[in-house]
N, C-alpha and C positions, 0 to 999 in steps of 0.2 A: 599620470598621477604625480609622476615625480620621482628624486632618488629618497626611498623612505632615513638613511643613511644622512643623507646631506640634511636632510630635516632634521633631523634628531641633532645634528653638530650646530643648525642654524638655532635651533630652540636652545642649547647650550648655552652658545655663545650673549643672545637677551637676557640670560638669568641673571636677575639681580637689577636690572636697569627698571629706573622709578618710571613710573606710569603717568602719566599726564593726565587731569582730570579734565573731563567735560565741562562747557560752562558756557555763559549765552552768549559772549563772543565769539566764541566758537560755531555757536547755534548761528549766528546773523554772518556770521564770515560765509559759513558754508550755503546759506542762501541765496548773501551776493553773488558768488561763483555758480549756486547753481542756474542761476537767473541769468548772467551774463556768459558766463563761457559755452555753453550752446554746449557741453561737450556730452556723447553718446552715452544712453540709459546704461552699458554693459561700465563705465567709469563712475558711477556712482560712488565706491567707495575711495578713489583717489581725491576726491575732493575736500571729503572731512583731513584728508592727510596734510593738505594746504592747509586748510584754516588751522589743524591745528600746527602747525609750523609755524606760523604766522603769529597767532596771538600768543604761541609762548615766547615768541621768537627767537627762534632756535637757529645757530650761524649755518650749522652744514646737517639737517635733514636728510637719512637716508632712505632709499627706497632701490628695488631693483624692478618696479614699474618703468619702464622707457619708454613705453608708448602715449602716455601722457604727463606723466608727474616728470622724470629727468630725461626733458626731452628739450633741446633748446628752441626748436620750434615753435611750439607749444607751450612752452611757461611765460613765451613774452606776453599773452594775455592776460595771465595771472599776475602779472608784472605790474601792465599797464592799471589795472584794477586797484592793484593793491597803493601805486604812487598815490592815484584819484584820492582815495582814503585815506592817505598819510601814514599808510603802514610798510616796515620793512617789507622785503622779501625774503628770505634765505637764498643761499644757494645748495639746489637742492639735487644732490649727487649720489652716484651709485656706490655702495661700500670701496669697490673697488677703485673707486676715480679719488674718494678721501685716502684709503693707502698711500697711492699713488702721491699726492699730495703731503701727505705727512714723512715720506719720506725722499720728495725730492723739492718739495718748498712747494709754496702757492704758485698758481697760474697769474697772471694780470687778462682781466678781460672776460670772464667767466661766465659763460651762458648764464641766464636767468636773475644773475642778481642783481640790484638796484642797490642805489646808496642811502644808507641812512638818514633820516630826515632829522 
């Protein structure tokens, strides 16, 4: 189940962060992806996490999902997808990899992200 302890610090730590609405870009993102990325019934909900990354577009998305969402493997199809479209990508990182990055400068080279169009 988990440490009920580190839950309670993790829910902490979100409070106050504004919520992002749903909306039909959202709706049509998440259908492209679900139509092309082929990816397993059990990831269903990492994918509304892309779209909505994407159409709010958001620079550094975080998730501590690895197995699909900050996985550099794996996000190069969401990649590929999203140039086709003409939409950014984020780069989409584990809290711990943004630390890491906020305090010792960006990487050059970054899994997953694309340049802006």
């Amino acid at each position: 189940m988990g440490d009920p302890e580190a839950a309670r610090l993790r829910i902490r730590e979100v409070e106050g962060i504004r919520l992002l609405s749903f909306n039909d870009d959202i709706t049509t993102l998440a259908r492209v992806y679900q139509c092309e990325l082929q990816w397993p019934p059990k990831s269903g909900n990492d994918i509304p996490h892309i779209a909505f990354s994407v159409a709010f577009e958001r620079d550094y998305p975080l998730t501590w999902n690895c197995a699909h969402i900050a996985n550099g493997h794996t996000i190069k199809r969401p990649v590929a997808i999203n140039q086709r479209l003409g939409r950014p990508t984020p780069v989409i990182v584990t809290p711990e990899e943004l630390l890491e990055e906020q305090a010792h400068g960006p990487r050059s080279g970054r899994r997953g992200s694309a340049p802006h169009p």
